[in-house]
N, C-alpha and C positions, 0 to 999 in steps of 0.2 A: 514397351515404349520408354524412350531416356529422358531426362531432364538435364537442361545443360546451364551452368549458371555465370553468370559475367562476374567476372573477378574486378572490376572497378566498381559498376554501382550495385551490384549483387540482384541484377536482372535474373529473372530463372524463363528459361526456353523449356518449354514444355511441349514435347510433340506429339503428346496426345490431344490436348489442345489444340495446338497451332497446327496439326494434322500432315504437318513434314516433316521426315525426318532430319534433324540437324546436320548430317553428311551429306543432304542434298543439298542445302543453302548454300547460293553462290557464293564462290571465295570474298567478292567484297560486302557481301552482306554486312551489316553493322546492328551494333547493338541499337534497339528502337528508343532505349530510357537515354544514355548516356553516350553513343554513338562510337563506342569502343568493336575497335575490329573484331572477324569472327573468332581470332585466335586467343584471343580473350577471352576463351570460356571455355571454363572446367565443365567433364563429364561429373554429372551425379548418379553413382548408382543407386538407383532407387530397387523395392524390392519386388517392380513390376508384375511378373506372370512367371516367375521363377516357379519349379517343382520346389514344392516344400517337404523336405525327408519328417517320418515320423523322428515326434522330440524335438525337433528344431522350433524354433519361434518363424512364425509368420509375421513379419513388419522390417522397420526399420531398426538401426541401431538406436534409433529415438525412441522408439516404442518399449524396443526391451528392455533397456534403463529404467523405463518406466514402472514396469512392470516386476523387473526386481526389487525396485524398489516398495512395489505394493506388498512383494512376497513377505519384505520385513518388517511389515507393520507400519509404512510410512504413510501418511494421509494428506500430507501439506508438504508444500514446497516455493519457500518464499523467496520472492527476486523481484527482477526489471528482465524483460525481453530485449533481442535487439538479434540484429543479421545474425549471427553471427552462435546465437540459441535458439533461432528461430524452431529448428523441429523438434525441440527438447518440449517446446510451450505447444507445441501443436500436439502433440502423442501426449501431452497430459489435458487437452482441451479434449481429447476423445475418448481418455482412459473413465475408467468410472470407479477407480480406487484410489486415486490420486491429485488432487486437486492446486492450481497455482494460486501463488498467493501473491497479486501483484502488489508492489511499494511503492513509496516514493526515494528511495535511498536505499543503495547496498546496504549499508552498513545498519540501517534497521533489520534488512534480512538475516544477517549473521547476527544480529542482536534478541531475536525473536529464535535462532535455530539453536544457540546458548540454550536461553532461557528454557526451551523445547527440552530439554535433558533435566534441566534445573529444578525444574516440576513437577514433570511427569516421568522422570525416567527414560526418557528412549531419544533415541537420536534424534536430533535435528537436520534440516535439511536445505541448505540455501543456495540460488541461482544469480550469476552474474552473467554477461557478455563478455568480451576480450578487452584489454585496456584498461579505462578509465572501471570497468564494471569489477575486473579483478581487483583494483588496488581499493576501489572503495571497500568491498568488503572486508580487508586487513583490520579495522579495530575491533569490530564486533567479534573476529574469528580468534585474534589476540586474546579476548575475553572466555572464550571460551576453552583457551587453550592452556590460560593460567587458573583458572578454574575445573579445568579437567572434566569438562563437559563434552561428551562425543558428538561431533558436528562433521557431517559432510557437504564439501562445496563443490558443486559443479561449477564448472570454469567454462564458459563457451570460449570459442578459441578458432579463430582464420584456420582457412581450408588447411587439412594438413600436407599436400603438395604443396603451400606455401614456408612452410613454417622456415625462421631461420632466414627470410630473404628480409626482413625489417620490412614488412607486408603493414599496412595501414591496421591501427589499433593492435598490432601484436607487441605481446612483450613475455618476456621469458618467465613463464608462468612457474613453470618447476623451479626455479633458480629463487624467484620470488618466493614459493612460501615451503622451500623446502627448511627454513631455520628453527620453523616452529609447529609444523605436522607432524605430525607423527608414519602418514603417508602421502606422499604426492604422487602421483602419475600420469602418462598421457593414453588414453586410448586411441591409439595409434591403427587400429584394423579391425575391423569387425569381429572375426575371431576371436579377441580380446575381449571385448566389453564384459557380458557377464562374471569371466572371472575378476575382474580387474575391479568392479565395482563391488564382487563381495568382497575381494581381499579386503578393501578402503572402507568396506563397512566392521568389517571382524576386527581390522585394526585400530579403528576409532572405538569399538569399545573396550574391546581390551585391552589397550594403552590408553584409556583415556582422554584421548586428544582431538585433534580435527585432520582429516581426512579430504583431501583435494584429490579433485578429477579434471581435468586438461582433455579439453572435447573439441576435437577440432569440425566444424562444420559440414565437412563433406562425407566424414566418419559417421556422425548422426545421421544422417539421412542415406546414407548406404543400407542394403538388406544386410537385416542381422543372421549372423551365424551363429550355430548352439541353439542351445535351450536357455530354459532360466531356473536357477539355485534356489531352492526353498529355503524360507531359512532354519527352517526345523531342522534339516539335517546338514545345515551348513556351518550358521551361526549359534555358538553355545557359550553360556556365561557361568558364571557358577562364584561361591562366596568363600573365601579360602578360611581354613578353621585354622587354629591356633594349636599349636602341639599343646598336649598335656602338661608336659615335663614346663614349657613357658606359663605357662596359667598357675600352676603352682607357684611357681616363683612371683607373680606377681600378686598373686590370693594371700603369699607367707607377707610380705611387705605390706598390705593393706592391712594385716591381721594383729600386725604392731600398733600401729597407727591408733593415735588417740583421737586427734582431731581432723579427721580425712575431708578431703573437698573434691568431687567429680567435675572435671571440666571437661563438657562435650563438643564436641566439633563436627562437620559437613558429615565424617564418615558416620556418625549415630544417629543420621539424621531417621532413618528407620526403625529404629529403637529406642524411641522416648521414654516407652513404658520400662522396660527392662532397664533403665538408665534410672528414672526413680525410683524402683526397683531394690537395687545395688542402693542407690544412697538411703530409703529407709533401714537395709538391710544394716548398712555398717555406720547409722549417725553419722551420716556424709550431707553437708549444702549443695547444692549444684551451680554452677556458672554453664557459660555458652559461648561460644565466639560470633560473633555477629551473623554466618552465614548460618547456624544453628539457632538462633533468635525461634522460638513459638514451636521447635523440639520438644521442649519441657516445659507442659501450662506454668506463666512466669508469678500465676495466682497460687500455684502451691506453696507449701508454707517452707520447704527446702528450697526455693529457687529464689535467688540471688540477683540471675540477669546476666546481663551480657560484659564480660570482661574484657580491657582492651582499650584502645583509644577513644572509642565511639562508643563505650561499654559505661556504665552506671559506676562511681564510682565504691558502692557498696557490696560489690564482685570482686575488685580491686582490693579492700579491706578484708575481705573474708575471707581471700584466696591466704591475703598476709598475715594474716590468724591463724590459719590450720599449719598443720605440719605432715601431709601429706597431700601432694596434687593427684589425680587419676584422668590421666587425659586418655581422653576414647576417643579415636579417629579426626586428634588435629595432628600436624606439626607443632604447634605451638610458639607463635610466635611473641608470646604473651613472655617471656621469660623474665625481660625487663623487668617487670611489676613482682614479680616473688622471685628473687636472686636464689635466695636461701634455701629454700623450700624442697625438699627432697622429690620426687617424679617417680612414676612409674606411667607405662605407654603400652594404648594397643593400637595399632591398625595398620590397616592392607597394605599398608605401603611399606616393608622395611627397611627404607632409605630414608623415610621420615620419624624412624625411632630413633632418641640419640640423636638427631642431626647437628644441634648447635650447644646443645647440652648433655649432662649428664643423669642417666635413666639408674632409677634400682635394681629396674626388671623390665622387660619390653616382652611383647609378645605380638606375633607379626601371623595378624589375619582379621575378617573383618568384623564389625563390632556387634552385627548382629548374630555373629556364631560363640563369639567369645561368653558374653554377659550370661546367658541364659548359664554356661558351664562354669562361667566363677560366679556364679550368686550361690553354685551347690559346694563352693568350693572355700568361700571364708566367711567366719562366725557373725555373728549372729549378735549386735552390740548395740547400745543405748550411747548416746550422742552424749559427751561431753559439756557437764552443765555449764562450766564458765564460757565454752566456747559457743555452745546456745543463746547463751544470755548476750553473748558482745555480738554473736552476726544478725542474732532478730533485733536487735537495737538498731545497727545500722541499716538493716533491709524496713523497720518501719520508717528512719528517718526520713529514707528515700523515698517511700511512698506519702507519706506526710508533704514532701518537695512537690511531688506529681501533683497530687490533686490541688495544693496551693498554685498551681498555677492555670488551675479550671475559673477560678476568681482573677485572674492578671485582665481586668477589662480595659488593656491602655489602647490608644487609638497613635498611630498604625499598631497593630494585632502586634500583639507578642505570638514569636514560635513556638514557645511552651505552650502557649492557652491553645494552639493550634492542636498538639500531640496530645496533650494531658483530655480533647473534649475526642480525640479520636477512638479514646479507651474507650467512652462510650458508643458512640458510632457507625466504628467498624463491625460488622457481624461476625461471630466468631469462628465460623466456617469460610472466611475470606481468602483470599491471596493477595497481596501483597509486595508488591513492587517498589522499592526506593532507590531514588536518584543519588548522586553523588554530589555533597554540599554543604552547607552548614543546617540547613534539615536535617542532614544524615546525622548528625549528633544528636540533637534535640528527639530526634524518630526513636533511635536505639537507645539511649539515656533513659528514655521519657514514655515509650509505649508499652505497656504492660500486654506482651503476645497470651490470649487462653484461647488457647484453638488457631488463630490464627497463625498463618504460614509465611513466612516474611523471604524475601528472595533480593540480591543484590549483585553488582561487579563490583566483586569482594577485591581478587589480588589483582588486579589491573586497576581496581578504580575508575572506573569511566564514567565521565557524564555521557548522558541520553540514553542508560540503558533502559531502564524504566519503564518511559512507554511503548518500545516495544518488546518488552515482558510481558509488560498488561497485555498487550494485541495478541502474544503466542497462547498465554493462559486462557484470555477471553474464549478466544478462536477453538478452541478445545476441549471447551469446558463450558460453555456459554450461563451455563445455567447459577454456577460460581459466582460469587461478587469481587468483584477486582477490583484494587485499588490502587493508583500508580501515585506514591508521594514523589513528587521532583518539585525542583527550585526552576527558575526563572531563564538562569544558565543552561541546565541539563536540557528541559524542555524545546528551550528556542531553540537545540542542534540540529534538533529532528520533529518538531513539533507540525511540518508538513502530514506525516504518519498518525495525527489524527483522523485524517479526512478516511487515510483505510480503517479505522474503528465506525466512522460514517457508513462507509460503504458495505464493509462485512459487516452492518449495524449490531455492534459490539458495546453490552451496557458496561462498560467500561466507567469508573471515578473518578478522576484526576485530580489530585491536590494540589495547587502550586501555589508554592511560596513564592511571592513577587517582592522582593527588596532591591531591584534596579539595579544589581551587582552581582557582580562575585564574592558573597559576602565569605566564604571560606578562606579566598586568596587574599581578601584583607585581614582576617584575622593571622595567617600566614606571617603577608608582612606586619603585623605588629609587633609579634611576636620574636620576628628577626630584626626588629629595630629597622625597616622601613618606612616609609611614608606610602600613604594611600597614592597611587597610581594606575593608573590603565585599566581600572576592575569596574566601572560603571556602564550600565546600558541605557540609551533610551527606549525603551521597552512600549510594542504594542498593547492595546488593551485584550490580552489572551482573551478574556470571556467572549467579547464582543466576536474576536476569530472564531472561536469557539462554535457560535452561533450559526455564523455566517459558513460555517462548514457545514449546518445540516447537523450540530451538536446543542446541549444542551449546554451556555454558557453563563455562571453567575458572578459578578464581581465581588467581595465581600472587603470592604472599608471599617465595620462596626463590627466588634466582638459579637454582640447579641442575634446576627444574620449568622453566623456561621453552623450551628446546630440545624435551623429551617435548610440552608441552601442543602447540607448536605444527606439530610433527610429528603428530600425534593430530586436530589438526583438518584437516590435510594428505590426511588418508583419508576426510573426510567427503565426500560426492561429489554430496549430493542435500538438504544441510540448510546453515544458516548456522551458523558458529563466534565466540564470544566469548572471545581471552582477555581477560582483565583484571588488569594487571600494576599493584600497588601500589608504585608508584615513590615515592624520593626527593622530598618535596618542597622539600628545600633544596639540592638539585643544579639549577641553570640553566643553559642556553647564554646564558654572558654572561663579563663580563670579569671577574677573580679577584675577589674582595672582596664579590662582588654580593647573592649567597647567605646569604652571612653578616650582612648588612646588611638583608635581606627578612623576617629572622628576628625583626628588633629593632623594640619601638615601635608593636606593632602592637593597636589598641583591644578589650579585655576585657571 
């Protein structure tokens, strides 16, 4: 028996059902929903009572998507439904490997299939409709694409006997995100699917990138043909070693070196241990780049912290003390800050050794094959008394800053007294999500990671990654403490996607800084000799929303409430937490004067 579906309002004739067959309905028969003639409707091949050859898959092309994807270890799969993915969400309503994860916004589901990588390692996974569902997800998938996180998106996508006719909600899906995939395609025939779907998985990891699928409606729900691809013997990763003859040269160049300093990046993020390691080995300090933040406990007595814009500036000073950098698995875009400074580089990527500068020795493979064979490979040194003396000076000054700001009890909350009380707080087994904003200074400056795992949209920058970070990690991990720090900004983009922390009841943290603003874009413009403009909000009472979603929401106005609230949501174990701290709007991470300047001039 067939199913036959209305191509206006996506009526489906079913004649098992309706117990006629669709070739006998009179010529003027009409559609009963929207009263479009018979010739209005597409066959669907469904995979009715077909002989099934041994090896082939029994189902739909919905089904077997499905189930490839279970082959790879996928578990989630986060989107919005609609006509048009209708059998993608049906064959994972029945799968028992693979679970949907409905949103309230595309763009949290690319946001959460990011983070999916970011965390855990393994791909992500997110689901749109045709149209407005493809384009939403563009930032989140952005994010993930400058971040070199492997994400696949399904694209639901109008029948494919339409395509090309400017068909309602179509838009040229491949043309769209072929500038920033690494693969796009359409599966276009049954036939196809299986292979076409592990290509788009093998090439998301292996290059890194994000991975689209273009599904046209009647494709899904046709009988699938083939089998389905394990991934054991499909999809294979592996960690590329570093030649010998390159590790020398970089082992002889460290081996000069008096005053060495390790800065580690995203690629070492697997090798913290062997990363202090190397630096007790060769009286080396350690720095990190922001997405490397709680790599290397920031409580040991070599670690520095985070170098960079949003980095502590006592990273910045050390780095310009040593005379030698050892960058493990960044590009480095730090370069500004030590001009001078001679380099030496390892990692996966050998188009990020040398890129904007110039290297001693590079050695191109990844950092956790490298370290283990140059720790056997350069001597064995005691650290540099005067350059001991000048970088623990400046790593205590900094910590001296921090905890003085555990005592800032001004009313609206300073954002330091925020960061400086989370040192304590936070669990040290936590994850860690941060939004993009002038938190993100005060966060990285000002939080001391020992144990804890810090995660962000590093080279995109996006507000509203955050929380759903938190949602991917919770969802995953439930048993983990999450904590999403966002501002006011980041939050309200997507601050609907608390309700799914309700609903998956995900004990979920949320910190938000409430300053009424875009307190980043004002320090922006002050900085450029602007006047305050366009950057204020009238802002809801987050907590109160909070609540009112079925979450747990506290307001905090007084310094002395913020330690109880956040200990209080610390107990929740099955729902999500908001606090919402009304910070200082004229307190910034920025240079003295700044603040004060943000204040003034600004249109009435």
């Amino acid at each position: 028996m067939a199913k036959w579906k209305c191509s206006v309002c996506g009526y489906i004739y079913d004649e098992a059902r309706e117990e006629v067959p669709f070739a006998e309905l009179p010529d003027d028969w009409t559609c009963p929903v929207c009263g479009a003639p018979k010739s209005a409707f597409n066959l669907i091949e469904g995979a009715g009572e077909r002989e099934v050859a041994e090896g082939e898959f029994a189902g739909t092309v919905a089904d077997q998507i499905v189930a490839q994807l279970a082959a790879y270890g996928v578990r989630y799969v986060y989107g919005i439904p609609g006509d048009s993915n209708l059998p993608l969400v049906d064959a994972m309503r029945r799968s028992k490997n693979v679970d949907f994860v409905l949103v309230r916004h595309e763009e949290t589901a690319a946001f959460m299939a990011s983070a999916r990588y970011k965390i855990f390692n393994e791909i992500g996974v997110c689901l749109s409709i045709a149209g407005p569902g493809t384009t939403n997800l563009i930032t989140g998938l952005m994010d993930a694409a400058t971040d070199r996180s492997p994400v696949l998106a399904l694209l639901g996508q109008v029948t494919e006997v339409r395509l090309g006719s400017e068909a309602f909600q179509e838009v040229d899906q491949l043309a769209l995100y072929h500038p920033f995939t690494v693969y796009a395609e359409t599966i276009s025939a049954p036939a196809r699917a299986a292979n076409v779907v592990n290509t788009a998985v093998k090439k998301a990891y292996a290059e890194h990138g994000v991975a689209a699928l273009s599904l046209p409606t009647d494709v899904l729900a046709a009988a699938a043909a083939g089998g389905i691809l394990t991934g054991d013997r499909h999809v294979f990763g592996g960690r590329v070693a570093p030649t010998e003859e390159s590790l020398r040269a970089v082992a002889d160049v460290i081996a000069r070196a008096k005053r060495p300093l390790v800065f580690a990046g995203w690629g070492a993020r697997f090798a913290g241990a062997d990363v202090v390691a190397l630096a007790e080995r060769i009286g080396a300090f350690v720095a990190t780049t922001s997405r490397a933040k709680g790599v290397v406990p920031e409580t040991h007595e070599l670690a520095v912290g985070v170098m960079g814009s949003i980095g502590a500036p006592c990273a910045a000073r050390a780095a310009q003390a040593s005379d030698l950098l050892i960058i493990l698995g960044s590009g480095f875009r730090q370069r500004n800050l030590v001009p001078g400074v001679p380099a030496v580089q390892v990692d996966w990527n050998g188009a990020r050794i040398g890129k904007t500068f110039e290297v001693e020795a590079g050695a191109v493979g990844d950092v956790r094959e490298a370290l283990p064979r140059l720790l056997d490979l350069v001597p064995a040194k005691d650290m540099d008394e005067d350059f001991q003396k000048a970088v623990r000076g400046y790593r205590d000054e900094h910590m001296r800053d921090v905890a003085a700001l555990r005592d800032e009890k001004t009313r609206p909350v300073h954002p330091g007294f925020v960061v400086s009380w989370l040192n304590e707080l936070i669990p040290k087994d936590a994850v860690v999500t941060v939004d993009v904003g002038d938190h993100t200074y005060w966060f990285y400056k000002m939080f001391v990671a020992d144990g804890q795992r810090t995660y962000l949209s590093a080279n995109m920058a996006s507000m509203a990654f955050a929380l759903p970070a938190a949602l991917a990690a919770s969802l995953h991990e439930r048993s983990r403490p999450t904590f999403c720090v966002t501002g006011d900004g980041g939050f309200g983009m997507l601050m609907a996607d608390f309700t799914t922390a309700v609903r998956e009841k995900l004990p979920i943290k949320v910190i938000l800084f409430n300053d009424r603003r875009l307190k980043n874009i004002v320090k922006e413009q002050t900085i450029a000799g602007f006047p305050r403009y366009g950057v204020e909000f009238p802002n809801p009472d987050f907590a109160e929303y909070a609540a009112s979603a079925g979450g747990l929401g506290v307001r905090v106005d007084d310094p002395d409430d913020f330690a109880p609230a956040v200990k209080k949501a610390l107990k929740e174990k099955s729902r999500p937490s908001l606090i919402e701290v009304i910070v200082d709007p004229a307190a910034m991470a920025a240079p003295a004067g700044v603040a004060l300047a943000a204040e003034k001039g600004s249109k009435k």
